[in-house]
Backbone bond lengths (Angstrom), bond angles and torsions (degrees), N, CA, C in turn:
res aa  C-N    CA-C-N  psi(-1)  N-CA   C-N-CA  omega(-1)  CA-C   N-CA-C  phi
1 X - - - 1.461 - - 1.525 109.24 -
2 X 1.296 117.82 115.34 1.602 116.07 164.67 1.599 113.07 -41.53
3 X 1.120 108.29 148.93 1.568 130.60 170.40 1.355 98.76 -106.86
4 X 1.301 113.80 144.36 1.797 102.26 165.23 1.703 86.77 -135.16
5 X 1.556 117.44 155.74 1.303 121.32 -153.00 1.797 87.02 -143.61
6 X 1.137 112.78 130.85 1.344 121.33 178.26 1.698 130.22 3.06
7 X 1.613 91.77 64.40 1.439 84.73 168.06 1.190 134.50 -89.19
8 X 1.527 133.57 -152.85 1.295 106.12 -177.40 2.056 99.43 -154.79
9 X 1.388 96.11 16.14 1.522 121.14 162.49 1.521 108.43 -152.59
10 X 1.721 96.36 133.51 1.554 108.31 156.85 1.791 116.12 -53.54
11 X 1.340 121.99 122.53 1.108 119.62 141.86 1.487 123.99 -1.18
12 X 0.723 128.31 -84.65 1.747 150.74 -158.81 1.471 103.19 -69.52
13 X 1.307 104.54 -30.33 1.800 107.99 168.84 1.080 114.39 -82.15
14 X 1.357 140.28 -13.69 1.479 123.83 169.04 1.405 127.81 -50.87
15 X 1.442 119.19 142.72 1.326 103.78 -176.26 1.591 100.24 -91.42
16 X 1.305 127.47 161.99 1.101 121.56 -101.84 1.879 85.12 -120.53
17 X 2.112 96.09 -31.28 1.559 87.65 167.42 1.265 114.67 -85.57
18 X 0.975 121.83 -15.48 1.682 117.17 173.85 1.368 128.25 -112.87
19 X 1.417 116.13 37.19 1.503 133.72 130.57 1.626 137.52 -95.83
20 X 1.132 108.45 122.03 1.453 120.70 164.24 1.695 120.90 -97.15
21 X 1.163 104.20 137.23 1.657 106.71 -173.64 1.914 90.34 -115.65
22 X 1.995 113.58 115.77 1.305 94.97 -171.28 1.964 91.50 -114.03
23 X 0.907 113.15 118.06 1.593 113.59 178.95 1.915 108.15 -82.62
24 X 1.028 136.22 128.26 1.381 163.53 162.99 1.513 92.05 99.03
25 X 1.813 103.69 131.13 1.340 102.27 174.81 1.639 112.85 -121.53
26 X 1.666 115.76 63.61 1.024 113.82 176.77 1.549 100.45 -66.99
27 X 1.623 94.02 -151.33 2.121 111.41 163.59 1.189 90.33 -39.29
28 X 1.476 123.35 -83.98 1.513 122.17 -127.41 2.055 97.37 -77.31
29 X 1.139 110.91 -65.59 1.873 100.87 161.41 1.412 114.56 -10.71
30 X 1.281 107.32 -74.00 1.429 114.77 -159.00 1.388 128.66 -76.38
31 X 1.348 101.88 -11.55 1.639 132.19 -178.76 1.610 92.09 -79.02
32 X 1.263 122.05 -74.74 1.782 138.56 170.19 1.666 109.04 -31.85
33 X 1.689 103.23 -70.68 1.627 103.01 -179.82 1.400 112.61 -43.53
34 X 1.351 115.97 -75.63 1.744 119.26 169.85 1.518 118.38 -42.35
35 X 1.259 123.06 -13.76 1.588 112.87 163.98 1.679 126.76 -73.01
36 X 1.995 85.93 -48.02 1.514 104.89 165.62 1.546 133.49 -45.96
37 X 1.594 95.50 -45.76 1.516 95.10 161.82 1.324 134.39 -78.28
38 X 1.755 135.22 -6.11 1.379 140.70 174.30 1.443 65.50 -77.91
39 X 0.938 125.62 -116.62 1.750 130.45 -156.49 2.099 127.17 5.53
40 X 1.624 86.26 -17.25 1.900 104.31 -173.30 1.415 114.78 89.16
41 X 1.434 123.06 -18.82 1.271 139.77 148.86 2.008 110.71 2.66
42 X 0.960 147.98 84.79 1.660 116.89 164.23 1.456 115.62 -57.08
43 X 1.118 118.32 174.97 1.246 126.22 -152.87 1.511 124.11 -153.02
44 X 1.375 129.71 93.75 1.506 104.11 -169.26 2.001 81.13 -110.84
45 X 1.044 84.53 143.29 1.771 107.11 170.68 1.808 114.89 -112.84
46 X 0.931 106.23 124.38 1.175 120.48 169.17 1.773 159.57 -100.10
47 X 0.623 163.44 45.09 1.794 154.17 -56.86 1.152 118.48 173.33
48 X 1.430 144.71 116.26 1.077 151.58 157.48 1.378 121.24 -32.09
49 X 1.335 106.71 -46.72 1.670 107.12 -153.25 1.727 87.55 -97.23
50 X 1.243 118.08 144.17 1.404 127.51 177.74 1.726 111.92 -86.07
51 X 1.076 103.43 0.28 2.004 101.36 -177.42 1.677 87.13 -89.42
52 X 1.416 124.00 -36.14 1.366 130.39 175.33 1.666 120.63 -20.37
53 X 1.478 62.44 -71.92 2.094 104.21 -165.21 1.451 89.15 -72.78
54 X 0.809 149.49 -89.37 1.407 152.65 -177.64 1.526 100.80 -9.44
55 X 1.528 104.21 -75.30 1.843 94.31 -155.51 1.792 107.41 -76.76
56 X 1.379 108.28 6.04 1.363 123.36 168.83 1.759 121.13 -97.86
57 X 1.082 91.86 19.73 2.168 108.19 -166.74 1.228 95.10 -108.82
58 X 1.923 98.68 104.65 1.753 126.34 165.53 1.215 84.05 103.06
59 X 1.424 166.23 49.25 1.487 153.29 -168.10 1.828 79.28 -152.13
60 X 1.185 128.00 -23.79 1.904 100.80 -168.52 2.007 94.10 -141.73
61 X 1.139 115.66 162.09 1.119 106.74 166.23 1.334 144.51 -22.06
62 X 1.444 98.16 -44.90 1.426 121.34 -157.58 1.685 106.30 -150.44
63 X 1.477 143.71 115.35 1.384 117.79 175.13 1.935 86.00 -122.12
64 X 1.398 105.58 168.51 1.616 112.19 -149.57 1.915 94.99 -167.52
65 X 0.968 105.15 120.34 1.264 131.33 173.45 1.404 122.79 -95.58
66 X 1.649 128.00 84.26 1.323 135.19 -132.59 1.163 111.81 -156.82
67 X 1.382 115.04 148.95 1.702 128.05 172.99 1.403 98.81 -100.25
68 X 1.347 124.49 101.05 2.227 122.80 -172.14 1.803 91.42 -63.78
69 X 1.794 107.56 -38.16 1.287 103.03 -159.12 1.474 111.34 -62.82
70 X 1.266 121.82 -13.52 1.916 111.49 162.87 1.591 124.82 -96.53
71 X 1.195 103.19 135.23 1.569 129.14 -177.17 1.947 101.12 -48.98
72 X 1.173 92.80 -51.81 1.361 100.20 177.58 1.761 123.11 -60.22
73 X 1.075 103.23 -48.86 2.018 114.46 160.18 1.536 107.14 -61.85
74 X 1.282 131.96 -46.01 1.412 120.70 169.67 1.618 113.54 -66.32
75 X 1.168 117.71 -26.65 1.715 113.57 -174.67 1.442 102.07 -77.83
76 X 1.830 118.01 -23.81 1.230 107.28 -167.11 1.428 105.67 -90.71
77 X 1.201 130.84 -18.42 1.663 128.17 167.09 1.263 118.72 -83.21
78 X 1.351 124.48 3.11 1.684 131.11 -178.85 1.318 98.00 40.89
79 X 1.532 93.89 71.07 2.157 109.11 151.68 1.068 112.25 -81.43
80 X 1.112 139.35 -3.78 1.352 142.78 169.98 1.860 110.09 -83.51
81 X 1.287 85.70 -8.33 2.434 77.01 174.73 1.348 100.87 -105.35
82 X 1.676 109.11 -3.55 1.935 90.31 178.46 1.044 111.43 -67.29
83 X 1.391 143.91 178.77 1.186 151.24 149.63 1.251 118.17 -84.80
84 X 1.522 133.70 -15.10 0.894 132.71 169.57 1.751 111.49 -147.85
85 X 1.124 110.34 152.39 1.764 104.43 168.48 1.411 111.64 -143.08
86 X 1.627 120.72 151.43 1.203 103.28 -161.45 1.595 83.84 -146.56
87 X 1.570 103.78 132.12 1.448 135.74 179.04 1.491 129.93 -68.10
88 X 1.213 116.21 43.42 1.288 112.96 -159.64 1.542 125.45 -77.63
89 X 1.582 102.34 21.88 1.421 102.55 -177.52 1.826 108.91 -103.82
90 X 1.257 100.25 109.70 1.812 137.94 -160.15 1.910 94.09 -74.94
91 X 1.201 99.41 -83.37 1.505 113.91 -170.04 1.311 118.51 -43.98
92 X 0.828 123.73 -61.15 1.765 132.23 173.40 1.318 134.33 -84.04
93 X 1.368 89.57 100.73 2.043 97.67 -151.01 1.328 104.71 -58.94
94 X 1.848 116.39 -50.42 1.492 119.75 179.73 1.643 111.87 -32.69
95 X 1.294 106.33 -67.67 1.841 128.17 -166.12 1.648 95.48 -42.64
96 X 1.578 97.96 -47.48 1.649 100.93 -166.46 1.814 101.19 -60.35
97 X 1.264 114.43 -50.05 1.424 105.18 -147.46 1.731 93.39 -77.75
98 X 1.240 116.60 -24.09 1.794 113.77 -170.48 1.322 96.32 -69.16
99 X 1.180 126.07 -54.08 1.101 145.09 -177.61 1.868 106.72 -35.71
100 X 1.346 106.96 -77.82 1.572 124.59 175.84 1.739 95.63 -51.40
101 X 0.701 141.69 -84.72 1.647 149.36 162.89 1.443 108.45 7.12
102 X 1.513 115.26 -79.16 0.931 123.34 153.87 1.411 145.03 -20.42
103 X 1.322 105.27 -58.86 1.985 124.88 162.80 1.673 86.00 -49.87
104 X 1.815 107.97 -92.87 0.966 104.33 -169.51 1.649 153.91 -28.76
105 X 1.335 108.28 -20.63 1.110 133.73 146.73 1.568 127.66 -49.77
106 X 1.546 112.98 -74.10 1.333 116.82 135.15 1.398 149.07 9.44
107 X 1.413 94.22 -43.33 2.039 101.04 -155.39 1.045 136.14 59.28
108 X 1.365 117.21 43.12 1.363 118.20 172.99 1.442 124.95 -82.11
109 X 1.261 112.62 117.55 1.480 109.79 -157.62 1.683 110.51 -52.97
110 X 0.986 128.60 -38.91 1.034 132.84 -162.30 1.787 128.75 -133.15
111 X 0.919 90.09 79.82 1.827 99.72 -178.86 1.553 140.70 -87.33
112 X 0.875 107.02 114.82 1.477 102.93 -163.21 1.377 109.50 -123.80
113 X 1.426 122.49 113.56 1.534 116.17 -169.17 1.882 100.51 -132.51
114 X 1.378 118.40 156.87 1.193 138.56 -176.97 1.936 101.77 -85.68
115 X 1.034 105.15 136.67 1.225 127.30 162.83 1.542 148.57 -114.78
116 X 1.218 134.15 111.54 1.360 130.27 -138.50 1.459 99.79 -90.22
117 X 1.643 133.54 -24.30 0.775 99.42 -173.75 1.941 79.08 -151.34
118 X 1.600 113.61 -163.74 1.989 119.67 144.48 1.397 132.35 -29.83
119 X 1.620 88.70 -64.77 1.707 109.75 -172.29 2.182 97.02 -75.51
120 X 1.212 130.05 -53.06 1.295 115.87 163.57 1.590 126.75 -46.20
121 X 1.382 121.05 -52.37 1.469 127.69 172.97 1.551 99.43 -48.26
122 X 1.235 128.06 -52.69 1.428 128.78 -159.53 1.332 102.44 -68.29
123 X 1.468 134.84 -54.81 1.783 138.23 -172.50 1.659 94.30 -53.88
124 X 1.628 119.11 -35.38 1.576 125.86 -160.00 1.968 107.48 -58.62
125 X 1.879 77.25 -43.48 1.766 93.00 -159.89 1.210 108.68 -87.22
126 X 1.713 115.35 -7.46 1.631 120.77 -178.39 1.845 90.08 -89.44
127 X 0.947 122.93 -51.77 1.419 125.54 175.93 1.908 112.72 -31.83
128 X 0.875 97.28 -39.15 1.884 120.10 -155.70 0.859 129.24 98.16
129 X 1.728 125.94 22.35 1.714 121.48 -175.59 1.586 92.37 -54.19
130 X 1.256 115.94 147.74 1.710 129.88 174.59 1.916 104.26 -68.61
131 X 1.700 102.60 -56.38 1.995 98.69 -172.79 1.768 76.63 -138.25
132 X 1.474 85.03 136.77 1.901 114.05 165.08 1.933 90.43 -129.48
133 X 1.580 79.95 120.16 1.135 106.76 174.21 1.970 110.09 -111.28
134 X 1.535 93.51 135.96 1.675 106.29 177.41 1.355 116.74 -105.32
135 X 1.770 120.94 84.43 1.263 125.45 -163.17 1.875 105.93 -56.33
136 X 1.732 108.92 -57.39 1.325 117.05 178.82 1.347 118.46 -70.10
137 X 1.002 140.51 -39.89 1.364 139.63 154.40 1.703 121.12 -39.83
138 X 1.086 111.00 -52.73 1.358 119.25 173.89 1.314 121.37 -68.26
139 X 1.407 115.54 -39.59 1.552 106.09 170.69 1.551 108.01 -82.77
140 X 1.124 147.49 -50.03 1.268 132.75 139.61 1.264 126.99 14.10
141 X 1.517 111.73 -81.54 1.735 126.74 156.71 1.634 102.51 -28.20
142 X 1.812 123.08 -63.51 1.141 102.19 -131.92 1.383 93.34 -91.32
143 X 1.771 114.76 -24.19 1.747 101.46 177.47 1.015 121.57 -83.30
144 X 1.519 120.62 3.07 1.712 123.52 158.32 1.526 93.45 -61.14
145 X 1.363 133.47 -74.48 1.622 116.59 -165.86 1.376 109.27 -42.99
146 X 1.146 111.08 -56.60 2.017 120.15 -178.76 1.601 98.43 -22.12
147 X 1.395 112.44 -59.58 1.210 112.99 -139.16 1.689 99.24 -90.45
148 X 1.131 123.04 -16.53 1.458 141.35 -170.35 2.000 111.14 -75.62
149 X 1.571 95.07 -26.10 1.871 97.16 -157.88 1.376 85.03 -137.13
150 X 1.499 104.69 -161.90 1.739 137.50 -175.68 1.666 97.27 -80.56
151 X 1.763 110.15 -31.12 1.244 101.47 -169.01 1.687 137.40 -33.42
152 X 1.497 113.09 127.57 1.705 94.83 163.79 1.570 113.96 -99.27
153 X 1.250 116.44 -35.87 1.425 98.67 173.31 1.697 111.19 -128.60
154 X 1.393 122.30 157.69 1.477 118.25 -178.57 1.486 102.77 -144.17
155 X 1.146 113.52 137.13 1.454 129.66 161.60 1.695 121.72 -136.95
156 X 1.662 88.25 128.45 1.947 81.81 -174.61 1.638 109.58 -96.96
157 X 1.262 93.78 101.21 1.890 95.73 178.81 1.211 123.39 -55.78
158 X 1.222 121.04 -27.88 1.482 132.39 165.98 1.338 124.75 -153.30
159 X 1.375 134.91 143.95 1.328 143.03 -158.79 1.672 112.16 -31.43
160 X 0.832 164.42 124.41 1.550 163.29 -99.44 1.219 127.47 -8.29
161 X 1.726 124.40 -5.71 1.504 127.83 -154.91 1.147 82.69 -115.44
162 X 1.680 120.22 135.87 1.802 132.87 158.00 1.774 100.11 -115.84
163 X 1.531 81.97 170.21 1.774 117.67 177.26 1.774 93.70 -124.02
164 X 1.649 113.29 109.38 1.418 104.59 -168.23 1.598 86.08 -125.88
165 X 1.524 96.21 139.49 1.465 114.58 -179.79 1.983 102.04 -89.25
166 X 1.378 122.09 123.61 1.475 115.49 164.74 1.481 111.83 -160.98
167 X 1.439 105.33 -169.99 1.609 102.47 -176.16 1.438 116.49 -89.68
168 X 0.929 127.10 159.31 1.614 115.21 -177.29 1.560 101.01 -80.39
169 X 1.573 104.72 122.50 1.685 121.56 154.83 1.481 113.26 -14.95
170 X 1.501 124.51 127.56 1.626 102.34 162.03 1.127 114.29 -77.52
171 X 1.469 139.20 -0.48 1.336 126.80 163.48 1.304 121.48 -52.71
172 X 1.375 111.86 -10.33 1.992 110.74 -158.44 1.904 92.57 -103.33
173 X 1.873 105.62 -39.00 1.480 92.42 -168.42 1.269 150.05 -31.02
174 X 0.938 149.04 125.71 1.545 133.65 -167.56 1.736 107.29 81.04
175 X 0.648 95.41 -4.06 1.895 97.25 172.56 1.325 133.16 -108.97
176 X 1.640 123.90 107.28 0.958 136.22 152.26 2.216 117.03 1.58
177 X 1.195 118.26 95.40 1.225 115.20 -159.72 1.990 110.56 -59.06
178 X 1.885 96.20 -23.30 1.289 105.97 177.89 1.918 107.21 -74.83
179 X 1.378 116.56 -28.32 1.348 107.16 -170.70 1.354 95.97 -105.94
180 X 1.449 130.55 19.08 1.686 127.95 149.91 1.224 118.22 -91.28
181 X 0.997 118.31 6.01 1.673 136.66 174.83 2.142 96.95 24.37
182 X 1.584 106.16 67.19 1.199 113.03 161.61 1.811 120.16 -36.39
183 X 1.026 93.65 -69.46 1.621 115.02 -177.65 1.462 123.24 -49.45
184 X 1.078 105.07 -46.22 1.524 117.64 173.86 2.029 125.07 -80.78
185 X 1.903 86.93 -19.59 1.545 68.96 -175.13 1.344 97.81 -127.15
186 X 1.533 120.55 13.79 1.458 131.19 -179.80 1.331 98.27 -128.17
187 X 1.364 144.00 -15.20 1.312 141.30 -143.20 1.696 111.49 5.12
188 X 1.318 112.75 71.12 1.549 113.29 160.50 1.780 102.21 -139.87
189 X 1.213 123.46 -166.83 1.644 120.04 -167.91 1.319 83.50 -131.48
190 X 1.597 128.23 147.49 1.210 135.85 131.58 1.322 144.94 -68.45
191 X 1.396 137.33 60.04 1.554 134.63 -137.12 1.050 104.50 -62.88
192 X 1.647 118.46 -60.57 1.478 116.56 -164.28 1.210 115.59 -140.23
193 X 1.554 154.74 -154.81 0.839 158.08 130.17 1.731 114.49 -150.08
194 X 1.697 112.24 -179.38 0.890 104.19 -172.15 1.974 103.47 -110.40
195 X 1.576 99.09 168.87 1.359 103.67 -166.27 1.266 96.87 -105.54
196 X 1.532 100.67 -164.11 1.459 103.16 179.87 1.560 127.61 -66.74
197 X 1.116 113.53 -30.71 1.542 127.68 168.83 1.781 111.70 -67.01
198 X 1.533 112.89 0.80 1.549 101.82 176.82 1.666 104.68 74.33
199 X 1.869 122.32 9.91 0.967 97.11 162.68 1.858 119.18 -130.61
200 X 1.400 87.69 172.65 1.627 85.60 -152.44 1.800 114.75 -86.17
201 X 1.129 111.56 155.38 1.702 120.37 -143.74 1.687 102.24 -164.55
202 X 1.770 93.33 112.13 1.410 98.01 165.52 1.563 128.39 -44.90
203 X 1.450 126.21 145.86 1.436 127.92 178.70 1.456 107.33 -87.73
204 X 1.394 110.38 168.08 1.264 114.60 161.23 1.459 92.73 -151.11
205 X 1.588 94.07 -164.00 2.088 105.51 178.79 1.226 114.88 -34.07
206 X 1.211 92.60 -69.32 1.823 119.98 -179.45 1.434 118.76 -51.68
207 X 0.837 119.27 -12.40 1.783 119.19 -177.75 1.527 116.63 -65.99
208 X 0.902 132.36 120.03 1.580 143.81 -174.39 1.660 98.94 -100.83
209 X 1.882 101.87 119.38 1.601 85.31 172.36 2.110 95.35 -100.56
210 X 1.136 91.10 164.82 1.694 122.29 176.73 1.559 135.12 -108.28
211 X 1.277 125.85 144.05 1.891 106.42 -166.12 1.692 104.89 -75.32
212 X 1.468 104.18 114.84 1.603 91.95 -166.18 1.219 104.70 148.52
213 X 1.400 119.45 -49.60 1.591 140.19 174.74 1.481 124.67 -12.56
214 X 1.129 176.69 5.96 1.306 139.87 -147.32 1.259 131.39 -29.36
215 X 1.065 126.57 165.66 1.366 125.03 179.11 1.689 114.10 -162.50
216 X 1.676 122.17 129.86 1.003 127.76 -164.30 1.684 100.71 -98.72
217 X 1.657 129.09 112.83 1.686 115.17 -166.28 1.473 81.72 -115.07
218 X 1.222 115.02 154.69 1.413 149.36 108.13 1.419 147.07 -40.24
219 X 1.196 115.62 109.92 1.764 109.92 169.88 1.427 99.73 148.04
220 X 1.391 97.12 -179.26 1.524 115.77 -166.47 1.708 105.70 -54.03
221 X 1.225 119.30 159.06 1.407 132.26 177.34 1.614 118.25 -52.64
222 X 1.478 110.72 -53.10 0.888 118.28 -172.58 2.035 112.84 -77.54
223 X 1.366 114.24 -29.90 0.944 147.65 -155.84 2.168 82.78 -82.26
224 X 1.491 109.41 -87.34 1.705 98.85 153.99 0.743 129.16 -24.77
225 X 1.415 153.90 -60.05 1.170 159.98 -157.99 1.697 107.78 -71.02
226 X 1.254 124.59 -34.91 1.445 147.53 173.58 1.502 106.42 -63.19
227 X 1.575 97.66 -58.63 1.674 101.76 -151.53 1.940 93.30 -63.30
228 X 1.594 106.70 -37.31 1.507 120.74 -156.23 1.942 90.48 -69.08
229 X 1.350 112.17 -1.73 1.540 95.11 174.86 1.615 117.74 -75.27
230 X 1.368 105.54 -34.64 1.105 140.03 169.00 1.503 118.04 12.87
231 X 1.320 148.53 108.88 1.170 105.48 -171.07 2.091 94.54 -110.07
């Protein structure tokens, strides 16, 4: 039987695009749930273990003391009115797949569950989870680039192509971004950078970078990874 522990919305009242239902609230759960809600997001959290739910009680919409893996505990919190639900239980492959199974069964439009490893993502995506996400794998990926270049931040938006956070090259300073011909002799894009106030601002031709700069680039992985040698 679910417990529900001081919430401060009914279930059933959420509106329907701006609820998330996130089941296991280890790190990675609870890191996500608490993001969702700065965002205005509602939030029902969900969790087996009661030290969970506890140090997570008044922190999310809704906190809930629950087995996800029964049909019957999901029918009784109406997971079926979220608009989305998200699987964040990593460690325990069984829990994960009954769990995902379950939704899927369901109709939940939108599923999004964590994956521990290949062989887990793969049972997820044969199931029909909608997005299997690879929390450790992916940061892995991205602080291998970190650690490789000038880069400060990297994200790969799609399978070889990143958005890499760094400082602007002093080769570029003082130069017209249209008569540094980025594109042509780096093939990556310069989107934005930051100004003098530290805030951030699309580029165009005219943009002059400065020693100090950030700069948000575009382009292929390998192609980033080059430009960020840059000195």
């Amino acid at each position: 039987m679910a417990k529900l522990l001081n919430f401060r919305n009914d279930a059933k009242g959420l509106p329907k695009a701006h609820s998330v239902a996130v089941i296991g609230l280890g790190r990675f759960g609870e890191s996500l749930a608490l993001e969702l809600m700065k965002s205005g997001t509602q939030v029902l959290g969900i969790d087996v273990h009661e030290n969970n739910v506890q140090s997570l009680n008044g922190e999310m919409t809704q906190v809930v003391r629950a087995d996800a893996s029964s049909r019957e505990v999901l029918e009784q919190l109406s997971i079926h009115e979220f608009d989305r639900v998200v699987v964040a239980v990593g460690s325990h492959l069984q829990s994960s797949i009954l769990c995902c199974s379950l939704l899927v069964s369901m109709g939940i439009p939108q599923i999004w569950a964590k994956a521990q490893d290949d062989r887990h993502g793969l049972i997820l995506e044969q199931l029909g989870v909608h997005h299997i996400v690879y929390p450790e794998k992916d940061m892995g990926k991205r602080v291998a680039h970190l650690v490789r270049g000038s880069m400060m931040d990297y994200l790969e938006v799609d399978p070889g192509y990143a958005m890499v956070k760094m400082s602007a090259p002093a080769t570029l300073h003082g130069v017209k971004l249209s008569d540094a011909a980025v594109r042509n002799k780096y093939r990556v894009t310069i989107a934005a950078t930051t100004n003098a106030a530290g805030e951030w601002q699309n580029t165009d031709g005219n943009t002059v970078l400065s020693t100090g700069d950030k700069i948000l680039v575009l382009g292929s992985i390998a192609d980033t990874e080059k430009f960020g040698q840059l000195a």
